[in-house]
N, C-alpha and C positions, 0 to 999 in steps of 0.2 A: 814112484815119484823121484825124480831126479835135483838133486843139491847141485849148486852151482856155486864153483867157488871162484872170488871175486881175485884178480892179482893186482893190486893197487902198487904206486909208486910212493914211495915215503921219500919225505922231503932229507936231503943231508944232513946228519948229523952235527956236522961242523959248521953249519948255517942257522941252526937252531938253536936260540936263546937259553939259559937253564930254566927258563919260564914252558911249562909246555904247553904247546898249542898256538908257542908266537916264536914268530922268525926273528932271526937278527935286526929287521928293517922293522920291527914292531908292530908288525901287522899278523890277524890271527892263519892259523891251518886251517884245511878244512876236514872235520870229524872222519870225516865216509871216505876221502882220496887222500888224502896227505898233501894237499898242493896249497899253496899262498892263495889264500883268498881278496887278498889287496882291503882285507877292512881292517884299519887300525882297532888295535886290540883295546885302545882306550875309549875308544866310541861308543855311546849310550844302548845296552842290548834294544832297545823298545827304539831304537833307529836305524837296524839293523835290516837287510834283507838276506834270508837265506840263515837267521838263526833260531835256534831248537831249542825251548827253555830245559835246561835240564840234561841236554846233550851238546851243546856248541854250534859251532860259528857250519852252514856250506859252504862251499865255492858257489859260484854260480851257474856250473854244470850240473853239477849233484842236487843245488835246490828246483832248476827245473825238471832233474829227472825223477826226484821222488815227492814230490808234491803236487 
């Protein structure tokens, strides 16, 4: 059986808030890619599409890809 390993992009460091998991622009990352998911980090989780209780926020590549 063969492992696959995944090469993600991580978002800038100098872009990212001392908050982790939110960008400068106040919006959260996404868990699995490291990219801006464009959902403000203050929005109600239970309004949320593409997040994992107990893991965080997707983007919206990553929630159609593994769901």
């Amino acid at each position: 059986m063969m492992n696959k390993i995944l090469e993600v992009e991580k978002p800038l460091t100098d872009l990212a808030s001392p908050r982790k998991g939110v960008t400068a622009y106040g919006t959260e990352i996404c868990v699995c890619c490291g990219k801006d998911t464009g959902v403000p980090a203050d929005q109600d989780i239970y309004l949320r599409v593409g997040y994992i209780k107990g893991c965080g926020q997707l983007c919206g590549h990553c929630a159609r890809l593994y769901s």
